[in-house]
LUMLUM-20260 format. One line per field, with one value per residue (C-alpha): x negated, y, z negated; residue number from 1; residue in one letter. Coordinates in steps of 0.02 Angstrom, whole numbers, plus 50000, padded with zeros to 5 digits. Example, Ala and Ser with C-alpha at 12.3 -4.5 7.8 and 13.67 -1.06 7.14 Angstrom:
xx c(49385, 49316) $
yy c(49775, 49947) $
zz c(49610, 49643) $
pos c(1, 2) $
code c(a, s) $
END
This chain:
xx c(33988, 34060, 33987, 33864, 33867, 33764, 33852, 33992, 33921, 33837, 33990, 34061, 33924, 33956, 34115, 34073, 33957, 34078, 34177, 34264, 34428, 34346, 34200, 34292, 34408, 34259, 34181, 34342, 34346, 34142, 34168, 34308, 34215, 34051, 34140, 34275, 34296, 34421, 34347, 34452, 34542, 34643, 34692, 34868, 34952, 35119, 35291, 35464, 35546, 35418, 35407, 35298, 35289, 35111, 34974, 34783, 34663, 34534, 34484, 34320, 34360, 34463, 34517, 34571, 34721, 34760, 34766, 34892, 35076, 35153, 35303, 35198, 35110, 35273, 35379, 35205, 35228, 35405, 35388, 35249, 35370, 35517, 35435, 35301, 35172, 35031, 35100, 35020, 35082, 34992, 34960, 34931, 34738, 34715, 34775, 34873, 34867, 34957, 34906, 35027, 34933, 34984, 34890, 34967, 35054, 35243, 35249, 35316, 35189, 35090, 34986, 34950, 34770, 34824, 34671, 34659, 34545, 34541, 34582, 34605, 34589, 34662, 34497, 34443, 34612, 34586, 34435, 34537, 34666, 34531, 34439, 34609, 34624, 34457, 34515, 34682, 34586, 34470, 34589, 34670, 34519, 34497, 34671, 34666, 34509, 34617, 34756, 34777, 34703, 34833, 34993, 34937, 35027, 34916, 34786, 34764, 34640, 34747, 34892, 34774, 34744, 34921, 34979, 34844, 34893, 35068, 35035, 34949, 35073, 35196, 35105, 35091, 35291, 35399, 35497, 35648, 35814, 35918, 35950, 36043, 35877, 36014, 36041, 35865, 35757, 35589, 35458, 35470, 35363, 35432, 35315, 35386, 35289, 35374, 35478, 35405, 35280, 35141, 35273, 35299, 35121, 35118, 35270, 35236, 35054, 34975, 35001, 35171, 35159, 35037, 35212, 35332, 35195, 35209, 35385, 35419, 35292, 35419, 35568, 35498, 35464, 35621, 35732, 35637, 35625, 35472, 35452, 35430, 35252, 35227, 35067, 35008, 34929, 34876, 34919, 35105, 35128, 35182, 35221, 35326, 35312, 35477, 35529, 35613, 35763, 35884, 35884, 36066, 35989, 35830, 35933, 36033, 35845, 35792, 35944, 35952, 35783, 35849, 35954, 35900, 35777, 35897, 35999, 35824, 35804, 35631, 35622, 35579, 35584, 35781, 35767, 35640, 35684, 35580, 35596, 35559, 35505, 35527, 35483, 35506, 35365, 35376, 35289, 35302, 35213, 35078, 34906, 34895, 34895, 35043, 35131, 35090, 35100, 35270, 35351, 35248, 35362, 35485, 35451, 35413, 35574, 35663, 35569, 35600, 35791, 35840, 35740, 35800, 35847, 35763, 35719, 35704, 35568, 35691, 35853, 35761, 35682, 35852, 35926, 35790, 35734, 35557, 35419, 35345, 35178, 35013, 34888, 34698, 34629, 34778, 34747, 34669, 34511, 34473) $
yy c(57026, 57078, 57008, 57078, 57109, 56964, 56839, 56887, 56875, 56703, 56641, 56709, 56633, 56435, 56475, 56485, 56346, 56219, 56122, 55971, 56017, 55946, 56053, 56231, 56167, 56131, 56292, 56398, 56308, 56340, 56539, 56566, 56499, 56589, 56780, 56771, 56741, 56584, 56445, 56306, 56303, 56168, 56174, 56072, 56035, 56067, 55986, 56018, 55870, 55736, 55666, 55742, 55900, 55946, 55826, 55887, 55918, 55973, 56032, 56085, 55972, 55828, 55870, 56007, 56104, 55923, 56022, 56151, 56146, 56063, 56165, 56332, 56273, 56202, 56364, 56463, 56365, 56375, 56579, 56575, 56478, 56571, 56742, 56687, 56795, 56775, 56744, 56769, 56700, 56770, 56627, 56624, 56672, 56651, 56693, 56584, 56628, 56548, 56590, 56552, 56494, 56459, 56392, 56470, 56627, 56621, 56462, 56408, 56415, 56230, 56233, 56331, 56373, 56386, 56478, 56480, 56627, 56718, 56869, 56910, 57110, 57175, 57190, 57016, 56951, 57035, 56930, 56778, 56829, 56889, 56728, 56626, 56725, 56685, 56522, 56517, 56597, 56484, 56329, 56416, 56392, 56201, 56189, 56256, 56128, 55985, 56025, 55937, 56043, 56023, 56011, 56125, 55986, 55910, 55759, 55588, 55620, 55747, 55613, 55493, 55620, 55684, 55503, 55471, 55615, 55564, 55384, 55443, 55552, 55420, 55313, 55412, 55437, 55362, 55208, 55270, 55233, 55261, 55080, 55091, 55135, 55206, 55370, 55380, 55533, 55458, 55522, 55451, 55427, 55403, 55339, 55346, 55362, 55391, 55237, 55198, 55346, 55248, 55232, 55442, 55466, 55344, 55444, 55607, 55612, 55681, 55844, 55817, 55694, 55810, 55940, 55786, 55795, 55982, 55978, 55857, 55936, 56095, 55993, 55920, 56103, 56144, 55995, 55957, 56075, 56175, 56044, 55897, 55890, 55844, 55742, 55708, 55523, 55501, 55484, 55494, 55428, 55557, 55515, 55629, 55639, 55686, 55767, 55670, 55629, 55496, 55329, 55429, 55598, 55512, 55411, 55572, 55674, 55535, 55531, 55686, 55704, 55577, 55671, 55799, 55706, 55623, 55820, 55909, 55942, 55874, 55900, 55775, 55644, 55679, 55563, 55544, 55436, 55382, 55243, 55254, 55147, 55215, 55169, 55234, 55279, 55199, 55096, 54958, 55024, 55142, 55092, 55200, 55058, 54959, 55102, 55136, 54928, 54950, 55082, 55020, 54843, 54927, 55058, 54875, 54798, 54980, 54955, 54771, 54808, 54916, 55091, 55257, 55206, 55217, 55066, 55065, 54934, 54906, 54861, 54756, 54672, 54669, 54573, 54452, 54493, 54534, 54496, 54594, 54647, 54618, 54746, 54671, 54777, 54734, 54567, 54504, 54373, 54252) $
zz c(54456, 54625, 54776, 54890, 55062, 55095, 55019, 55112, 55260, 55206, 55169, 55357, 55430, 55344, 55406, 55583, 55579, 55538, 55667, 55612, 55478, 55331, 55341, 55357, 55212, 55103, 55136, 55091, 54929, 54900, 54948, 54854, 54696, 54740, 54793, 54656, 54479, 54521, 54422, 54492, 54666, 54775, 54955, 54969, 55126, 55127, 55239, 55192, 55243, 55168, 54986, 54901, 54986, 54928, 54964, 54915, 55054, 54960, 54760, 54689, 54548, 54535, 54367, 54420, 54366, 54240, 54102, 54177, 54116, 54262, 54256, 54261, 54428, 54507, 54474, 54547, 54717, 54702, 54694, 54829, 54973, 54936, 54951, 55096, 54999, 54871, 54710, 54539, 54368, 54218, 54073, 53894, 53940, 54104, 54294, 54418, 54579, 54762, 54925, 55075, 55237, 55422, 55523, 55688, 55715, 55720, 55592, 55438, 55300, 55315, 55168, 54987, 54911, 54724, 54594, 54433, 54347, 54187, 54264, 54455, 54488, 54652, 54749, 54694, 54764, 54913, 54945, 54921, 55033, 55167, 55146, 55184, 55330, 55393, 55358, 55467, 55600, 55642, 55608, 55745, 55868, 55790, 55858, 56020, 56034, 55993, 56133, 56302, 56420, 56568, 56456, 56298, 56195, 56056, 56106, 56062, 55928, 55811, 55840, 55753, 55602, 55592, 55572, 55432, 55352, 55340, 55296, 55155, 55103, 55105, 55009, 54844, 54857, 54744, 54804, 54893, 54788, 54926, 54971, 55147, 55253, 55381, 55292, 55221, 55295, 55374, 55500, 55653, 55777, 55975, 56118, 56299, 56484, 56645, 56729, 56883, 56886, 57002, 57150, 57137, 57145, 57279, 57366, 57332, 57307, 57123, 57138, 57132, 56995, 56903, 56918, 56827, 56680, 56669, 56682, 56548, 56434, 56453, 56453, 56260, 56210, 56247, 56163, 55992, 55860, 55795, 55664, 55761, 55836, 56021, 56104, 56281, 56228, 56396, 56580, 56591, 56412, 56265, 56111, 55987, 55792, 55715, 55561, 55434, 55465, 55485, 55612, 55704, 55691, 55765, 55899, 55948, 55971, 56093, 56191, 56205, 56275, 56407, 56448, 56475, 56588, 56695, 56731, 56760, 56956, 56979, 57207, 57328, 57205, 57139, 56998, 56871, 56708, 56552, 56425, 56232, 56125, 55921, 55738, 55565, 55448, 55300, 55149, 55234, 55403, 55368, 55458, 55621, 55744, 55666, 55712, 55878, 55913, 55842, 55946, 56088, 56075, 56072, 56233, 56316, 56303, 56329, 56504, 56527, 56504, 56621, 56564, 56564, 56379, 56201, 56087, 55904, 55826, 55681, 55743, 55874, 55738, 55640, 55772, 55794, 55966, 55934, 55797, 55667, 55757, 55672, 55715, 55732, 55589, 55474, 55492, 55309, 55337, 55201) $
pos c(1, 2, 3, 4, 5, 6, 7, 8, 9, 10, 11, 12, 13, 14, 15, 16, 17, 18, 19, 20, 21, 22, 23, 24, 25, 26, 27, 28, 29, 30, 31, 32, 33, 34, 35, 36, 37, 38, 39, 40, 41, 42, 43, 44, 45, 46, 47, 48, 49, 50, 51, 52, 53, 54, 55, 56, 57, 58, 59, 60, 61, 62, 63, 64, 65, 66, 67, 68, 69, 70, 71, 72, 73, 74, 75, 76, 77, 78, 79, 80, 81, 82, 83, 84, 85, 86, 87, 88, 89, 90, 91, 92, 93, 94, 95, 96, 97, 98, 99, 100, 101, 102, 103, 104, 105, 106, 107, 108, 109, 110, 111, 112, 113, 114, 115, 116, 117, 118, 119, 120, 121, 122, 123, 124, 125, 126, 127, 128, 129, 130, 131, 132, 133, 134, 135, 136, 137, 138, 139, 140, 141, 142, 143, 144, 145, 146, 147, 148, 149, 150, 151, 152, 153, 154, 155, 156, 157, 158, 159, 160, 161, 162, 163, 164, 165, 166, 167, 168, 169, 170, 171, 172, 173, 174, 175, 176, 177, 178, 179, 180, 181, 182, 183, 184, 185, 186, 187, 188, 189, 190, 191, 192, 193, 194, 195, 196, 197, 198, 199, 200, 201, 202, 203, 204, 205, 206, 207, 208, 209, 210, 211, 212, 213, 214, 215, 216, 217, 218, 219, 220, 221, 222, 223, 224, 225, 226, 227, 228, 229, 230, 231, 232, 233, 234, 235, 236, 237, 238, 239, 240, 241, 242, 243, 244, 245, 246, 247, 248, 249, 250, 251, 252, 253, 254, 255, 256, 257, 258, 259, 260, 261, 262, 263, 264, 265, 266, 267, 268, 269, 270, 271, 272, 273, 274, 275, 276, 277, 278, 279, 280, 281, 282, 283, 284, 285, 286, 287, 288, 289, 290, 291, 292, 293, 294, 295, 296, 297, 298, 299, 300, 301, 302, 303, 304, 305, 306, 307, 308, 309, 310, 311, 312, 313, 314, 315, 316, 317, 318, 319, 320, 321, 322, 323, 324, 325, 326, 327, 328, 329, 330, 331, 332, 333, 334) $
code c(x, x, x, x, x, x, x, x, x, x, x, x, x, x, x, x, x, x, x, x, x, x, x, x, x, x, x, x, x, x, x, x, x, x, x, x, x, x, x, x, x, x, x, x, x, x, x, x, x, x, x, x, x, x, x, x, x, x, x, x, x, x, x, x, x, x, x, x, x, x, x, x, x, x, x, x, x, x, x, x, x, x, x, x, x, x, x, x, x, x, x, x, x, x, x, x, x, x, x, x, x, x, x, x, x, x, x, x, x, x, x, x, x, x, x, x, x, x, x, x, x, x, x, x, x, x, x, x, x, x, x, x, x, x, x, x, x, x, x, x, x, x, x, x, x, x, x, x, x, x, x, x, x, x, x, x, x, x, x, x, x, x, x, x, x, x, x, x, x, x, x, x, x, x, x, x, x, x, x, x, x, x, x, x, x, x, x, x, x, x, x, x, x, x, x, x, x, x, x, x, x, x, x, x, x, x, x, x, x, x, x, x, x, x, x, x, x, x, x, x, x, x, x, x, x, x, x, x, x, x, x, x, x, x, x, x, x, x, x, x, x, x, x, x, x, x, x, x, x, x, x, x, x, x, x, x, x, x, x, x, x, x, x, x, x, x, x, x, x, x, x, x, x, x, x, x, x, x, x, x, x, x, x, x, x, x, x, x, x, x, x, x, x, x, x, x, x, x, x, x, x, x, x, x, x, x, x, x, x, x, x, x, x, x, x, x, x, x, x, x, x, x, x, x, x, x, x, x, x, x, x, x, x, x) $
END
């Protein structure tokens, strides 16, 4: 039976009510089910570069889709990211259907809402689509909410979800075969604050140092790609996630970041410099503050060796110059 008018607005309405991620994904997923005939949905998030791909955000059934022919739902994703569009696949008795979904204009497609239905007429998909859009738009709002209001990079708190989300990720991944860790594609995640940055408020006053946070907010913008994902953690520290990729493709990134630090003109104060401190994600490093207490070793000794440099937590550790750090709520009590 189609839907009415007021159980599309309803649905609009429980929409607009929600405000934490979880919420608005759990009410897509209940208004598709209630405005269309699609009897069993997912919600995957989805990132080229990390293995798997897809992870679930959210399913109206954990059985969901088990009894699909795996092949039949990988070659309907498949057809969905190559042509950037909704996608159906008709089955023996039923309808497979793929929805693309960004969550901000002018990206790559982050995630896929995959349907299945006995039969999905073109008004009924419509509503799917429309409802995906609501969707997008309002994770668009969420997003602007989670930004740094003076450098419009993302905030301490979606750093924190972004690296759980990844963590995860990782850990359902097969175990990598690729033995030599050195040409192995990993996340990485890259910590560095400005050297000295108390003496050029000191010197210059904040106004001036509020400019050096602007200007290296730009300057990051302007040297990582669209795929790496850039945070103001606080103060004059920043921290950068990057696509996967490998420990010289990450080394080259930072120093040339660095660079590009040391040739920007930043006025009265001539010279401004940063150190890094950097660390793979991995199996063996998943929890959120291992991480940070990892790159943030190795941002210490970048600083207590001369700054203006990066450090990376493994081949300091390699060469036996620091510790493997212990966060407090890995640490196991008995």
């Amino acid at each position: 039976m189609p839907a009415s008018s007021i159980q599309i607005l309803d649905s609009i309405v429980d929409f607009t009510a929600k405000t934490e991620v979880d919420a608005i994904t759990k009410s897509l997923l209940t208004s598709i089910l209630e405005l269309t005939p699609v009897s069993e949905v997912v919600l995957l998030d989805y990132c080229s570069g990390l293995n798997p791909p897809f992870m679930v955000l959210g399913t109206n059934d954990n059985s969901a889709f088990q009894q699909e022919n795996i092949e039949q739902v990988d070659a309907l994703l498949e057809d969905c990211l190559e042509s950037q569009e909704v996608t159906m696949h008709q089955a023996h008795d039923h309808t497979l259907v793929a929805v693309p979904i960004y969550y901000e204009k002018d990206e790559d497609i982050r995630g896929v809402l995959c349907g299945r239905a006995e039969q999905l007429n073109e008004e009924q998909l419509a509503m799917v689509s429309g409802l995906i859009h609501i969707y997008e738009n309002y994770q668009q709002i969420i997003m602007a909410s989670e930004r740094d209001s003076f450098t419009g990079l993302f905030n301490r708190k979606v750093l924190t979800k972004k690296l759980d989300l990844i963590s995860d990720r990782i850990a359902q991944a097969p175990a990598a075969m690729d033995s030599d860790l050195d040409q192995a594609s990993y996340p990485w995640i890259c910590i560095f604050d400005v050297d000295h940055f108390k003496q050029i408020n000191d010197n210059f006053g904040h106004v001036f140092g509020d400019e050096v946070i602007l200007l290296l907010a730009s300057l990051m913008r302007q040297t990582f790609s669209v795929e790496d994902t850039l945070f103001r953690y606080g103060g004059d520290e920043f921290v950068v996630l990057l696509h996967p990729c490998t420990r010289a493709m990450a080394e080259q990134k930072a120093n040339t970041f660095i660079a590009n630090v040391n040739a920007r003109d930043f006025g009265a104060a001539e010279t401004v410099t940063i150190s890094m401190g950097a660390t793979r994600i991995d199996k063996a490093h998943q929890s959120t503050s291992t991480l940070l207490g990892n790159a943030d070793q190795a941002l210490y000794h970048a600083k207590q060796n001369g700054r203006n440099q990066v450090a990376f937590y493994e081949r300091l550790l390699e060469s036996g110059i620091i510790k493997t750090f212990v966060a407090a709520d890995d640490v196991e009590l008995f």
